[in-house]
C-alpha positions in Angstrom: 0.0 0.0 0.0 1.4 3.4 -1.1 1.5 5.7 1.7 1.3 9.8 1.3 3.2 12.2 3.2 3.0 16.3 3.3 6.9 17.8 2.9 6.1 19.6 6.4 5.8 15.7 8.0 8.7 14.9 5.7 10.8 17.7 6.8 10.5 17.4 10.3 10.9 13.3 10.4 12.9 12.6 7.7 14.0 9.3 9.9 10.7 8.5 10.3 9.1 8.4 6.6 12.3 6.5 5.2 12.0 3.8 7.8 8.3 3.6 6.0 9.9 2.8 2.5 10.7 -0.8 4.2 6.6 -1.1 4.1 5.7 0.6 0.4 6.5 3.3 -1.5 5.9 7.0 -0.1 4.8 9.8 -2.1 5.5 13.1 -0.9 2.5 15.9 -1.2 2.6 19.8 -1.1 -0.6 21.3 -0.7 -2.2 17.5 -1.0 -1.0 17.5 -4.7 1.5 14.4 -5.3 4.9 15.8 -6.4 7.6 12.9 -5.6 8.0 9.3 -5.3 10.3 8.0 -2.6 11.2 4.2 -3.1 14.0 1.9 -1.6 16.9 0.9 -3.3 18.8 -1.5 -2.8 22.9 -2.1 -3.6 22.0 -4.1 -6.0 20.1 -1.6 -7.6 22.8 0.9 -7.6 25.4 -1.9 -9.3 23.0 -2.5 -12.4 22.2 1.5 -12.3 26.1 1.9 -12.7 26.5 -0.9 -15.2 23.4 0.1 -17.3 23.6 3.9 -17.5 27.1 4.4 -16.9 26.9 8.2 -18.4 24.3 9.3 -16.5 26.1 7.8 -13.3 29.2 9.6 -14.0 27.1 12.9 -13.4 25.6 12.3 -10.5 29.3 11.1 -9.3 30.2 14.8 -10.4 27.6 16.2 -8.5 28.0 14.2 -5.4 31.4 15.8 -5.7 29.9 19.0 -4.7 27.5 18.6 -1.6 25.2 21.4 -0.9 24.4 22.7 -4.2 20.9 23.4 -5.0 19.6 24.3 -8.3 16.9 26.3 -8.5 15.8 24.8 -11.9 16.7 21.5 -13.6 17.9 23.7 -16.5 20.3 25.2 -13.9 21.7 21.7 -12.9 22.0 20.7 -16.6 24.7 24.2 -17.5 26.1 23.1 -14.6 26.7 19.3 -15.3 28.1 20.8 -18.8 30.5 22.8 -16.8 32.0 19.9 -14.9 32.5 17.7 -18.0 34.6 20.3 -19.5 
């Protein structure tokens, strides 16, 4: 069973809602309108994710690389992923 949460609830117990994703999936609500999915992944997952989409994993290696940085717009993190790879 899929189980929603408000990004207030998610905010303030983080802990809480990703102990949930043991049970089901969790969709996260603002304003009561579904904006995100949260599901669990496993190691495994990760491997094949490497293995499978090996571009897309080198970005979001690069990105780790740089904790803290929030884009405002996904057209922001794109310019900046191009920045990186130069």
């Amino acid at each position: 069973m899929v189980q929603f949460v408000n990004i207030r609830e998610f905010k303030t117990k983080t802990e809480a809602v990703l102990r949930r994703l043991d049970q089901s999936d969790v969709i996260l609500t603002v304003r009561g309108k579904p904006k995100a999915v949260l599901r669990k992944i496993s190691e495994r997952d990760l491997a094949l994710e490497e293995e499978f989409a090996p571009k897309e994993w080198k970005k979001l290696q690069m990105l780790a690389k740089e904790p803290g940085t929030v884009y405002k717009t996904a057209t922001g993190m794109k310019r900046h992923l191009r920045r990186l790879a130069r």
